[in-house]
Structure formats: C-alpha cells, structure tokens
C-alpha positions as CSV (number, residue, x, y, z in Angstrom):
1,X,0.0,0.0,0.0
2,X,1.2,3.3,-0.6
3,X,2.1,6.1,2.2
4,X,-0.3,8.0,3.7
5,X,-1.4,10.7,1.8
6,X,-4.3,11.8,4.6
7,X,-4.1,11.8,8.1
8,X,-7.0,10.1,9.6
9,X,-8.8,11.2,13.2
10,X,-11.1,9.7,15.3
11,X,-14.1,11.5,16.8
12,X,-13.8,12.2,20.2
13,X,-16.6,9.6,21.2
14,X,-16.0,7.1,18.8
15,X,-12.8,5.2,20.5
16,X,-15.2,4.5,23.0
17,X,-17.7,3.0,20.7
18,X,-15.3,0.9,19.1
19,X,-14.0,-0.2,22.8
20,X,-17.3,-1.7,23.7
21,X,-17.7,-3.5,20.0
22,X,-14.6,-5.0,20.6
23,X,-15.3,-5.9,24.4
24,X,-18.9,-7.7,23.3
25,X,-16.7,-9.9,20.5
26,X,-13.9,-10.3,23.3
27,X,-16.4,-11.8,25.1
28,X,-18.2,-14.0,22.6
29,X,-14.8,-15.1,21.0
30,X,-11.3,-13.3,21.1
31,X,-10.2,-14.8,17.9
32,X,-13.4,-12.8,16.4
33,X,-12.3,-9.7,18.1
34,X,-9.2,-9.8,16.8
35,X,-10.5,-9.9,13.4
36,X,-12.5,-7.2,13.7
37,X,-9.9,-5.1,15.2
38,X,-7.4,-6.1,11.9
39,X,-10.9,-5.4,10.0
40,X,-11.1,-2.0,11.2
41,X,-7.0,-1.5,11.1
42,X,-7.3,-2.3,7.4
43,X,-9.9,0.1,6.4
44,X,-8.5,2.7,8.3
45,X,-5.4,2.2,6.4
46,X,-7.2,2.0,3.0
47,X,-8.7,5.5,4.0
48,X,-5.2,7.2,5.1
49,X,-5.0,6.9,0.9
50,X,-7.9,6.4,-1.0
51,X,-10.6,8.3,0.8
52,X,-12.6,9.3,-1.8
53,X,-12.8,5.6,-3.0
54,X,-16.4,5.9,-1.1
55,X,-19.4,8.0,-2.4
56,X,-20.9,10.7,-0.6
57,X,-24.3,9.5,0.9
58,X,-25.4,12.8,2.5
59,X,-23.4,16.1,2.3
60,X,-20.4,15.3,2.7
61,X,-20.2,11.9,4.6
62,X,-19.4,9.2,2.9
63,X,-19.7,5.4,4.3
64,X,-17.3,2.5,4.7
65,X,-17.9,-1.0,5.5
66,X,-16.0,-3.2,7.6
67,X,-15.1,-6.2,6.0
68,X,-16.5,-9.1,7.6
69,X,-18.4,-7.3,10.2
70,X,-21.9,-6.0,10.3
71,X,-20.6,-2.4,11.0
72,X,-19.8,0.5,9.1
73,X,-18.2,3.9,9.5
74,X,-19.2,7.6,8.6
75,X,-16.8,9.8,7.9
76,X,-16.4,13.2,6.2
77,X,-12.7,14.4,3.9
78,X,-11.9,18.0,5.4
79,X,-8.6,19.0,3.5
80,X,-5.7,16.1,3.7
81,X,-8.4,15.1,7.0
82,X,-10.0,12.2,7.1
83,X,-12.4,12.2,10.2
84,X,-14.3,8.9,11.3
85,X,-17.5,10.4,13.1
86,X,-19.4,7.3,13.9
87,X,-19.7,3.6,13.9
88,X,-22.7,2.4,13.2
89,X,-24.3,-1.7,13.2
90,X,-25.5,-2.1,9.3
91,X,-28.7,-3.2,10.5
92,X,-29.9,0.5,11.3
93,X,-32.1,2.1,9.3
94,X,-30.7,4.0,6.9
95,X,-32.5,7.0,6.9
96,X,-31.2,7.0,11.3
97,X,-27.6,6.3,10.6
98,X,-26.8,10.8,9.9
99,X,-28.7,11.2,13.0
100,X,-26.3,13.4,15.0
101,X,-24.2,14.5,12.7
102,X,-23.9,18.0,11.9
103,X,-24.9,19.2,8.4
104,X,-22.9,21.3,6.4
C-alpha cells in the first residue's frame, strides 16, 4: 500500500464505541475480536490513501464497511483530514444512521 497521503482522526466519542464493540466480541470469541480489530486497522489504512474511493451518501459523509463485520463507518474528507465520526451496526435504518451528525 502506498504512504499516507491523509491523516485520519477519530471523533472524540468514537474510540469508546469501538471499545465496547470490541469488548462484546472479546467476550463471545477473542479470535473474532481480533478480526475485527485487523478489519477496522485495514480500512483505516485504506482511508489514510484512498478516501474518496467511497461515495458521498449525504453532504459530505461518505460510508465504509468493515469487511467481515456488520458495522460501518461515517466519515467526512476535510482537507488532507479524514475524520471517522461514527460507527454504526449495518442493520440500522438507513435513513437513522446521519442522525447526529452535523450538516454542512
């Protein structure tokens, strides 16, 4: 994979999120929490270059799917900034998932 071109954040809530997802698969099966810890690492890597490789859906944020998992991520491209707003389970309704999100 090539360098980073963007630098990727984290909003301030969302290592939290992410904490519990991976303590509820830690507690069902560490080998699946591992994967989706790698799952995450990966796309989070594939975003630090190719950001724009996923559409906008509304405004500006675009969504990312975790492979393997039934989550997805939200994020919005704000100069060389990639920043990863929320985490949300896929089986949400779509129309719920912007909910909280500030509009621009």
């Amino acid at each position: 994979m090539r360098s980073p071109e963007f630098e990727v954040k984290f909003a301030d809530e969302l290592e939290d999120e992410i904490r519990e997802i991976f303590q509820w698969y830690s507690s069902q099966s560490p080998l699946a929490a591992k994967k989706f810890i790698e799952s995450f690492d990966e796309l989070f890597d594939f975003l630090s270059v190719n950001p724009y490789s996923f559409s906008k859906q509304k405004k500006n944020f675009r969504v990312a799917y975790i492979k393997k998992f039934p989550f997805a991520i939200i994020y919005e491209i704000t100069g060389r900034v990639v920043l990863i707003l929320r985490i949300i389970h896929t089986s949400r309704h779509p129309r719920r998932r912007f909910e909280k999100l500030r509009t621009k």
